[in-house]
C-alpha positions, 0 to 999 in steps of 0.5 A, a space after each residue: 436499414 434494420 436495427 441490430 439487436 441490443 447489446 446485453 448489459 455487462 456486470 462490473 467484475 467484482 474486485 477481489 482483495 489482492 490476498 484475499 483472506 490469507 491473514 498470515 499472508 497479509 501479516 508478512 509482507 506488511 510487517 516486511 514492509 513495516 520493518 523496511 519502513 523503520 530500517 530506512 528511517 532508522 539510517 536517515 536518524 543515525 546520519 543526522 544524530 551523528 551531526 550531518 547537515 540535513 540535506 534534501 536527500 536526508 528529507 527524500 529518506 524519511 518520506 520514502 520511510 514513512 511510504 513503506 510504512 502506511 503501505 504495510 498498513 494498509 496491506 495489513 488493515 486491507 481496507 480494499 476487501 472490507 469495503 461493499 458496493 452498493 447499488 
């Protein structure tokens, strides 16, 4: 039996930042995604201040609110792209 030759060693594909360095791209549809983040808040507070029980449902909004919100965060700080590998 013969030896096949040995595979080539395959690189990792680097990563590239989903809007790579478009910075007012990255303003827009995190800011979008902040103002989303407050709407929703927003509407669970005025249920609630208008003397509605708070209900699971009440609870689901607010943690949906603040999702939106550190999720626009994170794609206005774009932690992904800052970050190196090193080897």
């Amino acid at each position: 039996m013969s030896n096949p030759p040995p595979l080539p060693e395959k690189s990792s594909p680097v990563r590239k930042p989903l809007f790579e360095d478009c910075w007012s791209c990255r303003i827009l549809s995190g800011g979008g995604l902040l103002a989303s983040g407050g709407y929703v808040f927003m509407q669970a507070r005025k249920f609630m201040h208008l003397g509605g029980p708070t209900s699971m449902g009440t609870v689901a909004q607010i943690i949906f609110a603040a999702g939106l919100a550190s999720w626009g965060l994170v794609v206005i700080a774009d932690p992904v792209g800052k970050s190196t590998r090193k080897e």
